[in-house]
PDB file of N, CA, C and O in Angstrom, chain B, residues numbered from 101:
ATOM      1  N   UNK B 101      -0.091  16.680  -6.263  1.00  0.00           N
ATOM      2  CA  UNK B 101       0.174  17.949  -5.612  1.00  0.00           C
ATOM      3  C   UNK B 101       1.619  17.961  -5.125  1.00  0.00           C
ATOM      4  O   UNK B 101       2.205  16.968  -4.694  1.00  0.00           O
ATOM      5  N   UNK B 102       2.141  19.206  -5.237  1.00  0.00           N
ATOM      6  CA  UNK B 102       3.499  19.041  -4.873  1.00  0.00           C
ATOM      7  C   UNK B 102       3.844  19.822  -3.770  1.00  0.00           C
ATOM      8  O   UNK B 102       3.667  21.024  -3.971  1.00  0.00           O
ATOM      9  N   UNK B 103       4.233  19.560  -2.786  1.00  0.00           N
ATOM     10  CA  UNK B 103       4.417  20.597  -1.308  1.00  0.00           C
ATOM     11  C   UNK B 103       5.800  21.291  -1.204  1.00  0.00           C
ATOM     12  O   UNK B 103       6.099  21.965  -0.218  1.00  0.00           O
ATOM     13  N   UNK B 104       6.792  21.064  -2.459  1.00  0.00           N
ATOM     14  CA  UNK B 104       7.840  21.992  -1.981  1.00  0.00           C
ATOM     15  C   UNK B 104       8.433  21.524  -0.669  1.00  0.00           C
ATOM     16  O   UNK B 104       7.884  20.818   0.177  1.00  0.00           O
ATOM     17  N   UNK B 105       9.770  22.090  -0.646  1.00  0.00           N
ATOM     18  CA  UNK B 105      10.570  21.481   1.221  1.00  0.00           C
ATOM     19  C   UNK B 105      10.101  22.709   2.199  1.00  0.00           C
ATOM     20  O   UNK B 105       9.907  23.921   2.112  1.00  0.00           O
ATOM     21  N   UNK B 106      10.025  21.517   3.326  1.00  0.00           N
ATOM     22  CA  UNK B 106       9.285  21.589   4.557  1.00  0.00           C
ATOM     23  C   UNK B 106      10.601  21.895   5.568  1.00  0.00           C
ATOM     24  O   UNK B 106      11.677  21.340   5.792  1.00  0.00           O
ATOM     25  N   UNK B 107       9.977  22.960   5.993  1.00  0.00           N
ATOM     26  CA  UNK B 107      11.178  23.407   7.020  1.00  0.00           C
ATOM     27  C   UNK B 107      11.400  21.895   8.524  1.00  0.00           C
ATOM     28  O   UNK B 107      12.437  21.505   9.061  1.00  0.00           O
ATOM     29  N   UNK B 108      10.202  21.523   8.705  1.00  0.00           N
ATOM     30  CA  UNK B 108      10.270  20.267   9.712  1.00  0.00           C
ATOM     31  C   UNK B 108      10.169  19.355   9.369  1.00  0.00           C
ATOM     32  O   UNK B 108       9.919  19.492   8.171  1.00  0.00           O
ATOM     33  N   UNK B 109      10.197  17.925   9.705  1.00  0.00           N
ATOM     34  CA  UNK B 109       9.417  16.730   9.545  1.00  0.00           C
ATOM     35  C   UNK B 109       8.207  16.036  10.390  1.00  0.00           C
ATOM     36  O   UNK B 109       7.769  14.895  10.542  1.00  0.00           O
ATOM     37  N   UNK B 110       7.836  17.663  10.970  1.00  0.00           N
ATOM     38  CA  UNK B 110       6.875  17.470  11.476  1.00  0.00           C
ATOM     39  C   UNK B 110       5.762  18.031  10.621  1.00  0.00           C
ATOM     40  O   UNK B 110       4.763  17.361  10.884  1.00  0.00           O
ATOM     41  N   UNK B 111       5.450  19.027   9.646  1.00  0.00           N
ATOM     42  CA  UNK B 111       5.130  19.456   8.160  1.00  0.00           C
ATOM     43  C   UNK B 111       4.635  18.186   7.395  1.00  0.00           C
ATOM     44  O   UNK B 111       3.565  17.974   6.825  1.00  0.00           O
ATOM     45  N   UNK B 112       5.659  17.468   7.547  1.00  0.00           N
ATOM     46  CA  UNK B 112       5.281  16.029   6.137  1.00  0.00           C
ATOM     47  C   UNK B 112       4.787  15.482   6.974  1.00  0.00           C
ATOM     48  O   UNK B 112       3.658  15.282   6.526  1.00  0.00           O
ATOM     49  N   UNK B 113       4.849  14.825   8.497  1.00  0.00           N
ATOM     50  CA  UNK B 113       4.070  14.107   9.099  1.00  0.00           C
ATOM     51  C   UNK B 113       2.403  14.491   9.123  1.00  0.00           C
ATOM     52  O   UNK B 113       1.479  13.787   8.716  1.00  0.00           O
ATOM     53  N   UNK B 114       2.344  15.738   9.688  1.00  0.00           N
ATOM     54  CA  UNK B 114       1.060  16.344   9.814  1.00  0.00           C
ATOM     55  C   UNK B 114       0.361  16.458   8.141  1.00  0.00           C
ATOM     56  O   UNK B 114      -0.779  15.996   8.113  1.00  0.00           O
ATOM     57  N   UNK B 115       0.727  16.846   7.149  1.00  0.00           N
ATOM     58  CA  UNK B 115       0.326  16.196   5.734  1.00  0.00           C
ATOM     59  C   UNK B 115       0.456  14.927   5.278  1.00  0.00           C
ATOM     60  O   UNK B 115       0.296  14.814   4.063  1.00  0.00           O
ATOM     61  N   UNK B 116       0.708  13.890   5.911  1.00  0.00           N
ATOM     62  CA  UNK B 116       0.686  12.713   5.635  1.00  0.00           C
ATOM     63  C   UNK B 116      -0.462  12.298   6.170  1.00  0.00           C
ATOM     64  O   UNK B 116      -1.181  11.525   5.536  1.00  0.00           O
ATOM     65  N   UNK B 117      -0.917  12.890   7.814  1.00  0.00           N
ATOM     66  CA  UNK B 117      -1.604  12.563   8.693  1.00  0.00           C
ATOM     67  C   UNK B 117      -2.995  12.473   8.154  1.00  0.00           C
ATOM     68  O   UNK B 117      -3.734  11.508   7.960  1.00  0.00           O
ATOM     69  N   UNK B 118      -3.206  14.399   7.874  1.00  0.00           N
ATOM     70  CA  UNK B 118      -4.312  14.775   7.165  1.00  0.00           C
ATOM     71  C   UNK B 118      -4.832  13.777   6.203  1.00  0.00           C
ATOM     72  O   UNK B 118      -6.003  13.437   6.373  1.00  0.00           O
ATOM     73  N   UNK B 119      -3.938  13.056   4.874  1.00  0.00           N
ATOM     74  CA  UNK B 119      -4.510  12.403   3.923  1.00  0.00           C
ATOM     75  C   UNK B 119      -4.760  11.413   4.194  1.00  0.00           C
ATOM     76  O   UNK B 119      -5.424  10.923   3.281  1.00  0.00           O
ATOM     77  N   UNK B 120      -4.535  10.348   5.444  1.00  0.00           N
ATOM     78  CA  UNK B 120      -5.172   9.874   6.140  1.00  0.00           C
ATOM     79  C   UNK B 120      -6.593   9.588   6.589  1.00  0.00           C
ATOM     80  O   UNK B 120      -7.343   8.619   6.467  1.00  0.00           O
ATOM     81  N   UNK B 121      -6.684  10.714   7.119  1.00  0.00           N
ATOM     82  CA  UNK B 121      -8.284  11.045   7.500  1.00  0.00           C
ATOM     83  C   UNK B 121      -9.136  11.742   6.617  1.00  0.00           C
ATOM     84  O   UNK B 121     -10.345  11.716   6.850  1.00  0.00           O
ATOM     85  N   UNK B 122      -8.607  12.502   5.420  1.00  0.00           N
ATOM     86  CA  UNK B 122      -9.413  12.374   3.798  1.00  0.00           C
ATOM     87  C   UNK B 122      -9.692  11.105   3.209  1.00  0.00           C
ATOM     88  O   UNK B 122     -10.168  10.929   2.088  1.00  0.00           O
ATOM     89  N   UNK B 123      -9.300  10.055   4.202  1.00  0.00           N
ATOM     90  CA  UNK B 123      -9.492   9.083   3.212  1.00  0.00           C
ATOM     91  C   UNK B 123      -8.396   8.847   1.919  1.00  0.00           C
ATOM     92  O   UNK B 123      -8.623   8.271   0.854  1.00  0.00           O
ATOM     93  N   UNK B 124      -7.515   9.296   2.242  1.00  0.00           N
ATOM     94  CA  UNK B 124      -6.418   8.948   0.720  1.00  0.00           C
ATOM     95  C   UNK B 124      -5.869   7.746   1.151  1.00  0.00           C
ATOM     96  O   UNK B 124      -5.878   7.391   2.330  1.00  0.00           O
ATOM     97  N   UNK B 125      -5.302   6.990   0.065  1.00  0.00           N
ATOM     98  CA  UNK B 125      -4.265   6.172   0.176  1.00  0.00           C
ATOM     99  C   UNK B 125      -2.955   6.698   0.138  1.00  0.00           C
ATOM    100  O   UNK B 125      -2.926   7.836  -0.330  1.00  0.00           O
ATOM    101  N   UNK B 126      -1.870   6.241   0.477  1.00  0.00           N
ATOM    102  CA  UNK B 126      -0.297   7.107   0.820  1.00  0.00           C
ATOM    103  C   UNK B 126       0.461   5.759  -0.114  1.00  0.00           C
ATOM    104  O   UNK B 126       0.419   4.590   0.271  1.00  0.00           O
ATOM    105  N   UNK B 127       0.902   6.055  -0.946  1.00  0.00           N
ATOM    106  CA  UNK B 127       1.852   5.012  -2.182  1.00  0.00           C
ATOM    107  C   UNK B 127       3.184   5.833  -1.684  1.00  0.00           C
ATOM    108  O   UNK B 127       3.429   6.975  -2.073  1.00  0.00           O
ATOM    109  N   UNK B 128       4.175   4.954  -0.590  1.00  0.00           N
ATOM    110  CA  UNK B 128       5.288   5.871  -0.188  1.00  0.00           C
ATOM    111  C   UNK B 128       5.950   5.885  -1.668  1.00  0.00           C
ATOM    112  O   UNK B 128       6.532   6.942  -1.913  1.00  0.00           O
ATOM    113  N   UNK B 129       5.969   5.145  -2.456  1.00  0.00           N
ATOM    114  CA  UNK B 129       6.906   6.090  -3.606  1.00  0.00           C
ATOM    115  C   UNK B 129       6.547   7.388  -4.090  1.00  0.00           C
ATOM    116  O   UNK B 129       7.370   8.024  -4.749  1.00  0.00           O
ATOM    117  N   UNK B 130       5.830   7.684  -3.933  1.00  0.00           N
ATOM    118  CA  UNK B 130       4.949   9.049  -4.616  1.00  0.00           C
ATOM    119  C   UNK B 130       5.438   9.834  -3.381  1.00  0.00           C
ATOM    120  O   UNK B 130       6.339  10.672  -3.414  1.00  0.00           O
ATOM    121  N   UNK B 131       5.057   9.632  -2.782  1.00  0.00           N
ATOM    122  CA  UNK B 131       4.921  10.537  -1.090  1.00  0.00           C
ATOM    123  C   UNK B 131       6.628  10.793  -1.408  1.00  0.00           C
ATOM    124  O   UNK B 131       6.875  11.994  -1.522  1.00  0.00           O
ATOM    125  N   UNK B 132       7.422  10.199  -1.515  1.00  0.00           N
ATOM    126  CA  UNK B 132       8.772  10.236  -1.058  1.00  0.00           C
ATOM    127  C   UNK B 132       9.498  11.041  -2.212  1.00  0.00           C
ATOM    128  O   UNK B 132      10.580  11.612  -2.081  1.00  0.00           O
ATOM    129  N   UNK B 133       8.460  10.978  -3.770  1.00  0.00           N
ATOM    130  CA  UNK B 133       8.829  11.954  -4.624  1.00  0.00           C
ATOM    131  C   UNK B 133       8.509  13.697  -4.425  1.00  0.00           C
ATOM    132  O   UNK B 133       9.194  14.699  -4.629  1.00  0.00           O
ATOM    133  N   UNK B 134       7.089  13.465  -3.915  1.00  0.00           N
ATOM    134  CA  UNK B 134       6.515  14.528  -3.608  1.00  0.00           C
ATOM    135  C   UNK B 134       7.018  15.656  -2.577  1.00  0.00           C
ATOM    136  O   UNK B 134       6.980  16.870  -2.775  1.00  0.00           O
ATOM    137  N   UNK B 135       7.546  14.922  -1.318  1.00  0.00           N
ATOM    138  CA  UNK B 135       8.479  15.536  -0.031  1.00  0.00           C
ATOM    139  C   UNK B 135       9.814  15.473  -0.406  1.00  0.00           C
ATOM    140  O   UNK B 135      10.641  16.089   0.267  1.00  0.00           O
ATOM    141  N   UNK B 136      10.280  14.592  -1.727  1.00  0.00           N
ATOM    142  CA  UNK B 136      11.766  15.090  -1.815  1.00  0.00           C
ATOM    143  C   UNK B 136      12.408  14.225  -0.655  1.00  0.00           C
ATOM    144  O   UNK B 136      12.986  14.959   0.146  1.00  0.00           O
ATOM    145  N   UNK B 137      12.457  13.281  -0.425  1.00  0.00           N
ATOM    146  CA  UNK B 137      12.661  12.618   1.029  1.00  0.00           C
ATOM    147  C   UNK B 137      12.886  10.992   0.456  1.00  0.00           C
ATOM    148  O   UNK B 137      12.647  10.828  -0.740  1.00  0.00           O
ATOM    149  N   UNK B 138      13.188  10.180   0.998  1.00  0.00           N
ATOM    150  CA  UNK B 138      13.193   8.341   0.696  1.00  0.00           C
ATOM    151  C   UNK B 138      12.170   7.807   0.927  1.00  0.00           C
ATOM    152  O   UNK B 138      11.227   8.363   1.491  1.00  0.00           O
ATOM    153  N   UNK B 139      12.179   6.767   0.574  1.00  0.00           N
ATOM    154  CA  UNK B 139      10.996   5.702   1.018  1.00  0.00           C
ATOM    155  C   UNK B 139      11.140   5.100   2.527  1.00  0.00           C
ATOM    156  O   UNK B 139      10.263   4.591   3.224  1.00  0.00           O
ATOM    157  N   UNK B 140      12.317   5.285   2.772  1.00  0.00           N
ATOM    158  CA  UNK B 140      12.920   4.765   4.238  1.00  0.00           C
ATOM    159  C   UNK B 140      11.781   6.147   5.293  1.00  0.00           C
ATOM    160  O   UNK B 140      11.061   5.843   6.245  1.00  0.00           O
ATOM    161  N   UNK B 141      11.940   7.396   4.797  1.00  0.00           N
ATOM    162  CA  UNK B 141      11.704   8.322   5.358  1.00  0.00           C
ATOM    163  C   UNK B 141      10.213   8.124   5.699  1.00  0.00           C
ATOM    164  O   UNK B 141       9.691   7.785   6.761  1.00  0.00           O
ATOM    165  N   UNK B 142       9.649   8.446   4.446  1.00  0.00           N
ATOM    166  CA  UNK B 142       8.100   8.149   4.631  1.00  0.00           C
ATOM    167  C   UNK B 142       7.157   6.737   5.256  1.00  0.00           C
ATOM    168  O   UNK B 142       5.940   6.592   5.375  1.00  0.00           O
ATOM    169  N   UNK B 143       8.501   5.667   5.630  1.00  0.00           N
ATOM    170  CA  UNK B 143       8.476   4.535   6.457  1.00  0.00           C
ATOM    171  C   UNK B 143       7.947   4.746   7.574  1.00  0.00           C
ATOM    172  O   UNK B 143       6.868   4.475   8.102  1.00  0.00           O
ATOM    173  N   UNK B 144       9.090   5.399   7.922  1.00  0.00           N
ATOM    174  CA  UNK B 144       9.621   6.405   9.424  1.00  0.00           C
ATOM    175  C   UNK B 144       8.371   6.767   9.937  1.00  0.00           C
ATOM    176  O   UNK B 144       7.942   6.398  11.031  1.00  0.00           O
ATOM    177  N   UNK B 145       7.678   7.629   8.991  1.00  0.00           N
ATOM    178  CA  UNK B 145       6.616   8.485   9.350  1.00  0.00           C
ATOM    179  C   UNK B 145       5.215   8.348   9.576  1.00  0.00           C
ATOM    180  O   UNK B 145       4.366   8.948  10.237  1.00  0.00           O
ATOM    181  N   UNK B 146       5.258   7.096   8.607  1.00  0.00           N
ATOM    182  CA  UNK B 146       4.172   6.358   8.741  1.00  0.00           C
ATOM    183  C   UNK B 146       4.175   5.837   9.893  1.00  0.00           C
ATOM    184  O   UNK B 146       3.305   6.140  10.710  1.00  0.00           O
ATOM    185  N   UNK B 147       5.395   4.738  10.240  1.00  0.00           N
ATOM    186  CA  UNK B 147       5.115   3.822  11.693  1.00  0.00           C
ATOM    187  C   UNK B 147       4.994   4.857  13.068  1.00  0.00           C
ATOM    188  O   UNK B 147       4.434   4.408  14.068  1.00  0.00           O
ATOM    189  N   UNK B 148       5.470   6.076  13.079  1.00  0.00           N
ATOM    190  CA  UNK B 148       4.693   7.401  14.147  1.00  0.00           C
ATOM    191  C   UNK B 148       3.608   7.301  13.707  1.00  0.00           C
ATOM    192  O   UNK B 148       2.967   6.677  14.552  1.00  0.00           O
ATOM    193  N   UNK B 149       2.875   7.579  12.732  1.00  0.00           N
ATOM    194  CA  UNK B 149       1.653   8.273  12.720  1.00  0.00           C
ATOM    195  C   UNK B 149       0.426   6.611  13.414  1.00  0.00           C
ATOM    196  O   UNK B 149      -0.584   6.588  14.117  1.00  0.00           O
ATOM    197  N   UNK B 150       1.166   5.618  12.802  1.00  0.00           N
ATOM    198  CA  UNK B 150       0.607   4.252  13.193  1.00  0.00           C
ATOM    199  C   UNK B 150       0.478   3.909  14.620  1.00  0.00           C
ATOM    200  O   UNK B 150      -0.425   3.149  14.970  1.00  0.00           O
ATOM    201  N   UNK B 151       1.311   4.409  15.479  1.00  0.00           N
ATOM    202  CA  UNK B 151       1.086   4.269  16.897  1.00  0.00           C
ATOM    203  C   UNK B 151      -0.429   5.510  17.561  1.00  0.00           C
ATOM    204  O   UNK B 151      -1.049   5.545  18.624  1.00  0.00           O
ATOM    205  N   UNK B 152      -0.490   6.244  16.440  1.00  0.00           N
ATOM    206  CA  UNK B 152      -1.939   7.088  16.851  1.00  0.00           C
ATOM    207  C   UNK B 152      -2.974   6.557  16.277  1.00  0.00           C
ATOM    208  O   UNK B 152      -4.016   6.580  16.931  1.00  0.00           O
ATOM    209  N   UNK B 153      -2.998   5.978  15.009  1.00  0.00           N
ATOM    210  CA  UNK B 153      -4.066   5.541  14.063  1.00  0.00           C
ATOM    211  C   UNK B 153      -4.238   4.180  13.464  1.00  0.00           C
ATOM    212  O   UNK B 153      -3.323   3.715  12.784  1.00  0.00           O
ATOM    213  N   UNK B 154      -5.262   3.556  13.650  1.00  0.00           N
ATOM    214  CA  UNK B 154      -4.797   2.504  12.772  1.00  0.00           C
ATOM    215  C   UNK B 154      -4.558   2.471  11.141  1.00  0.00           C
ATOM    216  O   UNK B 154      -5.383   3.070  10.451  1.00  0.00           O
ATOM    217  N   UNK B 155      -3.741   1.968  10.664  1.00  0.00           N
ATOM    218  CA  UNK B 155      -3.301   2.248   9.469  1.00  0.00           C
ATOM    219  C   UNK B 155      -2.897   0.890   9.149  1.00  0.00           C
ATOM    220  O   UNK B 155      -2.217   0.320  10.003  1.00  0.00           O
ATOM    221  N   UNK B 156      -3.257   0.102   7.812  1.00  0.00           N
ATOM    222  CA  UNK B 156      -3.249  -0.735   7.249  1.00  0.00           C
ATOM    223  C   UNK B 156      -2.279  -0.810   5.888  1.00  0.00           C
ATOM    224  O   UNK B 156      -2.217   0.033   4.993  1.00  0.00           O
ATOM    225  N   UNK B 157      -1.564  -2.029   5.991  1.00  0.00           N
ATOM    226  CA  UNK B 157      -0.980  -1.629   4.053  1.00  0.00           C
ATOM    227  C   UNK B 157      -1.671  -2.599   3.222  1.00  0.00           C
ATOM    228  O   UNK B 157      -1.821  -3.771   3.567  1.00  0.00           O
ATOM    229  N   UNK B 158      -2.015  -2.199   2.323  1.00  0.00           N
ATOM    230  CA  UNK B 158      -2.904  -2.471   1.088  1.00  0.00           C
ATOM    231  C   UNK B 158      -1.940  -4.132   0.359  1.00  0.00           C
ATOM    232  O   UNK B 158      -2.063  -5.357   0.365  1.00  0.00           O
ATOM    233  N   UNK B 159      -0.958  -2.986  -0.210  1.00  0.00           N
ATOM    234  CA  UNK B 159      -0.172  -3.835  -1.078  1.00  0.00           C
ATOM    235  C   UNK B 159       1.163  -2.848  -0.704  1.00  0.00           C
ATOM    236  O   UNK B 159       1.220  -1.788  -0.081  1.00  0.00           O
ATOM    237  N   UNK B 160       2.045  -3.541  -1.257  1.00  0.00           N
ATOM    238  CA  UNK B 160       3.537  -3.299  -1.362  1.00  0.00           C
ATOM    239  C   UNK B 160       3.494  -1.573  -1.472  1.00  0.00           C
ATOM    240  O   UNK B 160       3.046  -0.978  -2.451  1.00  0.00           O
ATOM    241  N   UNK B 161       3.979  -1.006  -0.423  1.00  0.00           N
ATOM    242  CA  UNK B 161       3.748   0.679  -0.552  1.00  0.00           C
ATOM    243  C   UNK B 161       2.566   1.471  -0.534  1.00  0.00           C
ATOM    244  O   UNK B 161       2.436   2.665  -0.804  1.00  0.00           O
ATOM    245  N   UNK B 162       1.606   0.510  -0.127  1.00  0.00           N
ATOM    246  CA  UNK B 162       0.596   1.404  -0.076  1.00  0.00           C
ATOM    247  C   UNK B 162      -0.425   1.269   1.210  1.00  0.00           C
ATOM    248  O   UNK B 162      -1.172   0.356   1.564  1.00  0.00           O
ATOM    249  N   UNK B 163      -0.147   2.516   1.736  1.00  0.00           N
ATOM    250  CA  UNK B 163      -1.152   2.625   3.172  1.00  0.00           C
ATOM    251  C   UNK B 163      -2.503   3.019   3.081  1.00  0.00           C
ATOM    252  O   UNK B 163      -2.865   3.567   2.040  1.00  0.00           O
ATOM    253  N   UNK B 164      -3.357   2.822   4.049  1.00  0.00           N
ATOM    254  CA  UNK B 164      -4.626   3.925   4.327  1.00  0.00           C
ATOM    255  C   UNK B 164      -4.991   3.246   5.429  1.00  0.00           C
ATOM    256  O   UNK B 164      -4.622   2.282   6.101  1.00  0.00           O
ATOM    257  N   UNK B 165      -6.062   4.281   5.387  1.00  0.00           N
ATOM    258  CA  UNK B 165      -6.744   4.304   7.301  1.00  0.00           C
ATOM    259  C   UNK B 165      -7.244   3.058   7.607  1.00  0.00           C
ATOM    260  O   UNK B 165      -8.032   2.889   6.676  1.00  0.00           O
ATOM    261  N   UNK B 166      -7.312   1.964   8.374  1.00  0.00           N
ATOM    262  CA  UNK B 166      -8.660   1.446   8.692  1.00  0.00           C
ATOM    263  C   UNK B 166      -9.409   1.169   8.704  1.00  0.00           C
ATOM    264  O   UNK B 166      -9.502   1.105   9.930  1.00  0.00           O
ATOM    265  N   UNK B 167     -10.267   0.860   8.386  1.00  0.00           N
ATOM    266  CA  UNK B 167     -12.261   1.317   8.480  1.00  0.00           C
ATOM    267  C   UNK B 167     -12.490   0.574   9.491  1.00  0.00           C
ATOM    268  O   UNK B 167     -13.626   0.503   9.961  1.00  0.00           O
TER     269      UNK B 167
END
């Protein structure tokens, strides 16, 4: 899915957030193609959203929730 630019980076946070709690996994290379943004960025955004949620990395670039 492609979201087009986001007037905030509060936009990509809160859609990052969401796929989160769908249960997605977040592969920041994809994410960082998808928002048009770096991998540094979607770093960024992750370690905010991580101080609310627990969030785990899989493997090299790849997040999801918890269980």
């Amino acid at each position: 899915m492609i979201y087009g630019k986001h007037k905030t980076p509060v936009d990509r946070i809160l859609i990052i957030f969401k796929k989160f709690y769908d249960k997605e996994h977040i592969d920041i290379y994809v994410a960082a193609e998808e928002f048009n943004v770096s991998t540094r960025t979607i770093l960024r955004d992750i370690k905010i959203i991580k101080k609310i949620i627990p969030i785990k990395n899989n493997r090299k670039g790849d997040y999801s929730l918890t269980e």
